[in-house]
N, C-alpha and C positions, 0 to 999 in steps of 0.2 A: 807181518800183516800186509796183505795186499800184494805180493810178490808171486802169489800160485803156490806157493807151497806148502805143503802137509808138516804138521805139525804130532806130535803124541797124544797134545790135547785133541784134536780131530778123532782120532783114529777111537779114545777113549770116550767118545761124544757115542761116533758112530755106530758104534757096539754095544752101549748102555743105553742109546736111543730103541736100538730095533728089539731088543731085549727085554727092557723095562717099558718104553713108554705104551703098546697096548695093552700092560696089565693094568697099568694106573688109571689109563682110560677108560678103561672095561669096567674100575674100581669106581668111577666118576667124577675123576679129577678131570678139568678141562683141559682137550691136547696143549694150548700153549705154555698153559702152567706146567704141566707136563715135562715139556722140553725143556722147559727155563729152570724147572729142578734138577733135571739129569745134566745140563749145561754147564751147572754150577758145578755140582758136584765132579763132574769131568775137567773141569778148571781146576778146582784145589787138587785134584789128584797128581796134577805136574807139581806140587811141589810139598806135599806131605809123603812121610815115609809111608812106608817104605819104599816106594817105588821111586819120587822126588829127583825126577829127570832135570827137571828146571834149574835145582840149585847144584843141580852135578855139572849142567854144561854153564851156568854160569862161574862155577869156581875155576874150572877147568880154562875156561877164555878169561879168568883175572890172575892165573896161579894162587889162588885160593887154595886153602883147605876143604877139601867137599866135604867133613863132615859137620863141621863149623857151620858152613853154610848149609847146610842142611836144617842142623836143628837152630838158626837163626831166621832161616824163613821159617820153620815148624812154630816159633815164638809168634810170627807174624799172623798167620794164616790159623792158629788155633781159634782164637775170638770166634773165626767164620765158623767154623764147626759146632763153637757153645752157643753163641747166638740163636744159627737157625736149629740146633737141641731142645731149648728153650721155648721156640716157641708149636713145637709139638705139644 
């Protein structure tokens, strides 16, 4: 953070921003809410599978097991996904 550098999460922000957010909006969601959904969901994306970049480079810099760490963040970060499920 704060160093200038791009990250995955950015790049999966950026793409699910110019893609989704003027359907939503078109839909009548308000743009901030808007972003702050597709935000989110661009945040968990670093680290639930299948893609779970996050817990590949952190096994990788502890000599970790990536899959280990994978489905132990997956234990973490599911709540976040039945949470906002629920409240659809």
């Amino acid at each position: 953070m704060g160093s200038g550098s791009r990250s995955a999460g950015d790049c999966s922000y950026i793409i699910a921003a110019v893609i989704t957010a003027p359907a939503m909006v078109r839909l009548g969601v308000p743009e901030f809410a808007a972003h702050m959904f597709i935000f989110y969901y661009a945040v968990l994306s670093e680290v639930s599978p299948p893609t779970a970049l996050a817990p590949f480079a952190a096994a990788a810099m502890t000599g970790g097991n990536p899959y280990k760490t994978t489905m132990i963040a997956w234990k973490y970060t599911l709540p976040a996904f039945l949470v906002h499920s629920s409240l659809l």
